[in-house]
N, C-alpha and C positions, 0 to 999 in steps of 0.2 A: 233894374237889370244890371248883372255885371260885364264889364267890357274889358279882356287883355288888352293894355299898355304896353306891358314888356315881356319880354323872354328872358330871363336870367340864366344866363350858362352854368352856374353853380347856384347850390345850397348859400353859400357864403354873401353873396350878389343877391341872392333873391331876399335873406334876412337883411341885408343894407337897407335896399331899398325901403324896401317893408318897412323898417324901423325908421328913417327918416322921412316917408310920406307920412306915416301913423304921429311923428312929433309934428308933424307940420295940419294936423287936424282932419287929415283926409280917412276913410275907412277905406281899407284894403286885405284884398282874398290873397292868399300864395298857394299854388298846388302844384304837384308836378304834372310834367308835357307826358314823359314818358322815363319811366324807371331805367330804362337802358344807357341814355344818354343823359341824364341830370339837369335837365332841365325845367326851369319851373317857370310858370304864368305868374305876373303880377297883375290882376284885376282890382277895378275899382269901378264905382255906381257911375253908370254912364251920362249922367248928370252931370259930374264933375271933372270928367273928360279933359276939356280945356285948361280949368284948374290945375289940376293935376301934371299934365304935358310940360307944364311951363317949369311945376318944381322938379320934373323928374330930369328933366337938361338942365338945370340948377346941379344937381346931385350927378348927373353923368358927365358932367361936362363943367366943371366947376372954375 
């Protein structure tokens, strides 16, 4: 099952992330919230949940 993470307020934000969970071994979905506002979901297998939390405040918060 996949679970949002994040909200990315831009296209630009949601390939970052994407691209840096994806080098750091994790699988991850991106899709938009809603075409009007550009927002996109960053999902990832709910398994990895924790994993993931810790590198995505690594990469937000650096």
């Amino acid at each position: 099952m996949w679970t949002v993470i994040y909200i990315a307020p831009t296209a630009r934000v949601a390939d970052m992330i994407q691209s840096k969970l994806t080098e750091e071994g994790f699988m991850v979905k991106c899709r938009p919230v809603n075409m009007s506002k550009q927002q996109f979901e960053i999902l990832v297998p709910s398994g990895e949940l924790e994993e993931v939390q810790e590198v995505l405040n690594l990469i937000l918060h650096p």
